[in-house]
N, CA and C of each residue as an Amber inpcrd file, in Angstrom:
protein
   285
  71.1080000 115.5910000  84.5150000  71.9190000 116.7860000  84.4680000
  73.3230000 116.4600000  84.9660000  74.0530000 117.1650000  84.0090000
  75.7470000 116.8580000  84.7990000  76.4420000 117.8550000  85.0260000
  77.2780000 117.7590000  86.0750000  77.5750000 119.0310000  86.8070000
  79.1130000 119.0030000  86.5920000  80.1140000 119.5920000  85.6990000
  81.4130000 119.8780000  85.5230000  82.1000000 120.5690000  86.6980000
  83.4390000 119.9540000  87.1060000  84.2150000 120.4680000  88.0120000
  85.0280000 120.6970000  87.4840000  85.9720000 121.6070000  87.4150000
  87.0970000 121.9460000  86.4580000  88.4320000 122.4030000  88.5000000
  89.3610000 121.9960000  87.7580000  90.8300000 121.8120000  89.1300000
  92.0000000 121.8820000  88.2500000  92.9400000 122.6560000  89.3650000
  94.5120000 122.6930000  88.9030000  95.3790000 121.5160000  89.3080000
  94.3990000 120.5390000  90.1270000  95.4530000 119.6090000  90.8010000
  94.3490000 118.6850000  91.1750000  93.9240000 117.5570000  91.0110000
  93.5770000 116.4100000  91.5240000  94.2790000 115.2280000  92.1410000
  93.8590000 115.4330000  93.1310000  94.6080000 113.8880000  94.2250000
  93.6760000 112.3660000  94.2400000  94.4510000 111.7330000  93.7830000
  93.4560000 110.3450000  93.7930000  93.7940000 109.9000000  95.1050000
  92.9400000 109.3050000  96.1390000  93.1780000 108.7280000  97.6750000
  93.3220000 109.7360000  98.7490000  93.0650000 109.4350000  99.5300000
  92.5950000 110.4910000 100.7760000  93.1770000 109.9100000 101.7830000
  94.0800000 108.8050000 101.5440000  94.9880000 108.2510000 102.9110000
  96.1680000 109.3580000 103.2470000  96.8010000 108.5210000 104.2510000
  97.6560000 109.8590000 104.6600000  98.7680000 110.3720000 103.4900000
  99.1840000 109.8780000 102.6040000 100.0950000 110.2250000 101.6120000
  99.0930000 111.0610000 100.6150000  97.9500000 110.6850000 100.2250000
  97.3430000 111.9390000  99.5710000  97.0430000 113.0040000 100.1160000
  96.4080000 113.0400000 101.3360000  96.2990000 114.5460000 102.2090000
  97.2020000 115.0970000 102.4680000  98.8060000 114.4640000 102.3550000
  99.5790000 115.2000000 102.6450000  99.8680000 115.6410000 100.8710000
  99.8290000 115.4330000 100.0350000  99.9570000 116.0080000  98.8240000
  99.2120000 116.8490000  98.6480000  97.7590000 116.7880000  99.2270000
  96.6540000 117.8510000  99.0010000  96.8960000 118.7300000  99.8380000
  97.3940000 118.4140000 100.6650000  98.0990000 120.0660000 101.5010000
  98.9960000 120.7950000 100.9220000 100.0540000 120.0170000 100.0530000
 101.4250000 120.7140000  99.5710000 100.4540000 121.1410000  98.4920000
  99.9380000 120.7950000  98.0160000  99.8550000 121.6860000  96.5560000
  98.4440000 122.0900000  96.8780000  97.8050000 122.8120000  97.7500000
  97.1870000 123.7400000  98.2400000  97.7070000 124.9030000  98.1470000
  99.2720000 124.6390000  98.9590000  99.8120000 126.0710000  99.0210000
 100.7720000 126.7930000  97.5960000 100.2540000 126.0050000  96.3430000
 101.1220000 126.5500000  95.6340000 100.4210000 126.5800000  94.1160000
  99.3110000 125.5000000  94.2800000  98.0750000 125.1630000  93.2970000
  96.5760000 125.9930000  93.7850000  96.2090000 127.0510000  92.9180000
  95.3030000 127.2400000  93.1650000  94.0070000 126.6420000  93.7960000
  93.4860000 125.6140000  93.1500000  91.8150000 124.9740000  93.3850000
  92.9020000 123.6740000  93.0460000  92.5260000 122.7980000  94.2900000
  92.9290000 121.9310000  94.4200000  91.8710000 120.7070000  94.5370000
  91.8860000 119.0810000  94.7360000  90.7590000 118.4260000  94.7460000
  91.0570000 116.9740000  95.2790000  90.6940000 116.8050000  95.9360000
  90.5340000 115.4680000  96.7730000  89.6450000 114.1310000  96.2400000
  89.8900000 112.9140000  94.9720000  89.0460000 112.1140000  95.1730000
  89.1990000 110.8370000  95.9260000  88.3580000 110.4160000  96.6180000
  88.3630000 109.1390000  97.6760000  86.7310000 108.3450000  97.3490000
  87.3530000 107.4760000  97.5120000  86.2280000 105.7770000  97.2820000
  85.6270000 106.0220000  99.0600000  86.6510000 106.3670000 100.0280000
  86.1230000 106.4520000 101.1340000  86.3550000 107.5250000 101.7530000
  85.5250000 107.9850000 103.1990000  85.8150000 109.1010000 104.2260000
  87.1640000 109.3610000 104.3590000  87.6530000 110.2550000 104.3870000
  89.5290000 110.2480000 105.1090000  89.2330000 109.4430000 106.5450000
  88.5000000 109.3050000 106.9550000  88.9930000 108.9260000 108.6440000
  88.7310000 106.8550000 108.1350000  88.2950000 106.7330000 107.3520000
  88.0570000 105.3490000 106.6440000  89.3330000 104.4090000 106.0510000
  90.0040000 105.8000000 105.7680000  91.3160000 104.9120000 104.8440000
  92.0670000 103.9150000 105.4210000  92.9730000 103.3150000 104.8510000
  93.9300000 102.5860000 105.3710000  95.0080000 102.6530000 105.9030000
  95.2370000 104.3740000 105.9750000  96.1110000 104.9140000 106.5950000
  95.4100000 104.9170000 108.3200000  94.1260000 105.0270000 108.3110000
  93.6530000 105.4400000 109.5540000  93.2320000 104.2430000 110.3310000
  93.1470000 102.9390000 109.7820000  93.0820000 101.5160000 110.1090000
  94.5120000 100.7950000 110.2360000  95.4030000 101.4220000 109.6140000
  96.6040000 100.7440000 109.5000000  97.4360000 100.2220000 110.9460000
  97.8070000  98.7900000 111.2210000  98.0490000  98.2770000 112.4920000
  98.9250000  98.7680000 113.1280000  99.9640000  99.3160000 112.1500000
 100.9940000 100.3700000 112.9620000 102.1230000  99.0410000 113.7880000
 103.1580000  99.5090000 114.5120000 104.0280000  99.2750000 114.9840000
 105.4370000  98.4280000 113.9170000 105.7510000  97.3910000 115.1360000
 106.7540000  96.6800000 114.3130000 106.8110000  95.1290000 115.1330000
 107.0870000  94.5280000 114.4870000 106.3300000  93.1460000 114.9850000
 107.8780000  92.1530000 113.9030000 108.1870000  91.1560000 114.6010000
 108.8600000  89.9540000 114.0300000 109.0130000  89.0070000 115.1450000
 109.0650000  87.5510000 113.7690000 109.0030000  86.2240000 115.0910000
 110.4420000  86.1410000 115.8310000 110.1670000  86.5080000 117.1670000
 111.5370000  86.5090000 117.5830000 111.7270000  85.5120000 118.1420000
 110.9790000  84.6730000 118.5450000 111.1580000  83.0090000 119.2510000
 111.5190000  83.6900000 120.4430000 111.2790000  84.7910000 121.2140000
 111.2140000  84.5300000 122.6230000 110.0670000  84.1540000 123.6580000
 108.6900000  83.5130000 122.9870000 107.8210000  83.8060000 123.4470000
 107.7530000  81.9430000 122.7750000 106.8680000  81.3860000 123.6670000
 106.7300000  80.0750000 123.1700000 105.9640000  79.7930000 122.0160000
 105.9940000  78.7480000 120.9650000 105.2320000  78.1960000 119.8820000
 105.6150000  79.5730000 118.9860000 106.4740000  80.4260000 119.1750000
 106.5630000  81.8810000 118.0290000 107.3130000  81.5080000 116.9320000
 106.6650000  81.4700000 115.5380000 107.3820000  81.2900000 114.1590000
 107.2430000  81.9550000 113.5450000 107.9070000  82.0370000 112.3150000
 107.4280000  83.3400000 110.9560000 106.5020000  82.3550000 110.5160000
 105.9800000  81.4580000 109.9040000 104.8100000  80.9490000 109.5010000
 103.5140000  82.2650000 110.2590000 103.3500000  81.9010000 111.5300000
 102.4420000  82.9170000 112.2450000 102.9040000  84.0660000 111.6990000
 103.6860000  84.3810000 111.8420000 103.4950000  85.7240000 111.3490000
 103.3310000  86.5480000 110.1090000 103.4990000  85.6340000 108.8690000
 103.5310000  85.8970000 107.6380000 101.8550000  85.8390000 107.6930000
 101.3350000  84.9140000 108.2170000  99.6450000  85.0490000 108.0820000
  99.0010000  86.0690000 109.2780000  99.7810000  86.5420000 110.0460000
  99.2060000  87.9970000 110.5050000  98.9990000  88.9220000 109.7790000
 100.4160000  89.2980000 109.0250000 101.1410000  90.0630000 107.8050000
  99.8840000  89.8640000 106.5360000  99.1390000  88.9080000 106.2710000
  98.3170000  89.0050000 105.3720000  96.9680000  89.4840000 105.5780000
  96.5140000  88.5540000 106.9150000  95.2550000  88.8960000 107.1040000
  94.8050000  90.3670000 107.5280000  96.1770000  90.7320000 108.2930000
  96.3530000  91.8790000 108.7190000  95.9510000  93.0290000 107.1030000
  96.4260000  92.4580000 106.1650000  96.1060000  93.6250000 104.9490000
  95.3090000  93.1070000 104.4220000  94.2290000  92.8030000 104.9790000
  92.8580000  92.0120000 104.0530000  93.2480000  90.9520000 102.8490000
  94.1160000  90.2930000 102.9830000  94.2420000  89.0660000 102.0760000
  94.8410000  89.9310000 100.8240000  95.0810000  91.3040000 100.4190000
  95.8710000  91.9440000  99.4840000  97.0540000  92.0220000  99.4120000
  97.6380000  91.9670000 100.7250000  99.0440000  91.4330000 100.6900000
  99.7010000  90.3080000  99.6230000 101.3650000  90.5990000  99.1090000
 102.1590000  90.1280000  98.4900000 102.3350000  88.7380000  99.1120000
 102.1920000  87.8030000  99.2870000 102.3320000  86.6710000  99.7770000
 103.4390000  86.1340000  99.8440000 104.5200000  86.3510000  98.5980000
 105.5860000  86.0270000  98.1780000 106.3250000  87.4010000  99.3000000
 106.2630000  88.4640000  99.2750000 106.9590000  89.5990000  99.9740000
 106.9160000  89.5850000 101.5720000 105.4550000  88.8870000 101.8020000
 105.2430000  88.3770000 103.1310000 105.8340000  87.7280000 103.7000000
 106.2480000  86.4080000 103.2510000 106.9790000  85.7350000 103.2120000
 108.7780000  86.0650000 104.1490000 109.2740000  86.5050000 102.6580000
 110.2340000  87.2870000 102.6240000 110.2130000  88.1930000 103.8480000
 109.8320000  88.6620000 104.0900000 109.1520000  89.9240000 105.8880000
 109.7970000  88.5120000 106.7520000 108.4490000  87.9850000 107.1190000
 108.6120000  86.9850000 108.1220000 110.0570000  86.5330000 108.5820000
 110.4470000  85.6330000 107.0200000 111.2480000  84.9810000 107.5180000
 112.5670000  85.9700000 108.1990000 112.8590000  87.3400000 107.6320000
 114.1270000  87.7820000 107.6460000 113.9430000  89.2100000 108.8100000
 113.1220000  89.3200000 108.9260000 112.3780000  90.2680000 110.2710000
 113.3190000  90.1590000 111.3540000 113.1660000  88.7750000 111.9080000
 113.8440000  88.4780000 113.1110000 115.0550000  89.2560000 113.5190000
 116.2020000  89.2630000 112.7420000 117.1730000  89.6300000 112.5030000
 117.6560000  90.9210000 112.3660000 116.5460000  91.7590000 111.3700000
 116.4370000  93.4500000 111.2970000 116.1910000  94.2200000 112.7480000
 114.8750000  93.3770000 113.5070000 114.4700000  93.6980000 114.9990000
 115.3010000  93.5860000 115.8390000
């Protein structure tokens, strides 16, 4: 048996940029709809390492090498490698 859902607005992802879309167009979209692969408290918004981090060489043995492979592992190996990169090396400087 299959069960039809019919919506004025479907949100794909339940991280924090979709819940915040599924809120805005709550208030202006009738029947609204949330789909997620995972829990909202699961996403990658809610795992995400947060802060701000670059190799500043004040701390001994500190390079962007290390840190470009924080920068990856840190995003489960999905990270841009090439963009990572790019982060690392030029970080220092922005911080």
């Amino acid at each position: 048996m299959t069960t039809h859902h019919q919506f004025d607005a479907l949100v794909v992802g339940a991280g924090g940029a979709g819940l915040m879309a599924a809120l805005h167009c709550s208030k202006t979209v009738k029947n609204t709809a949330v789909l997620s692969k995972l829990y909202p408290t699961r996403s990658h918004t809610g795992t995400a390492q947060g802060g701000v981090a670059a190799p500043l060489g004040n701390m001994e043995e500190d390079n962007w090498e290390w840190y470009m492979y924080d920068t990856v592992k840190g995003g489960d190996y999905l990270v841009d490698q090439d963009a990572a990169e790019v982060l690392a090396k030029e970080s220092s400087e922005a911080v």
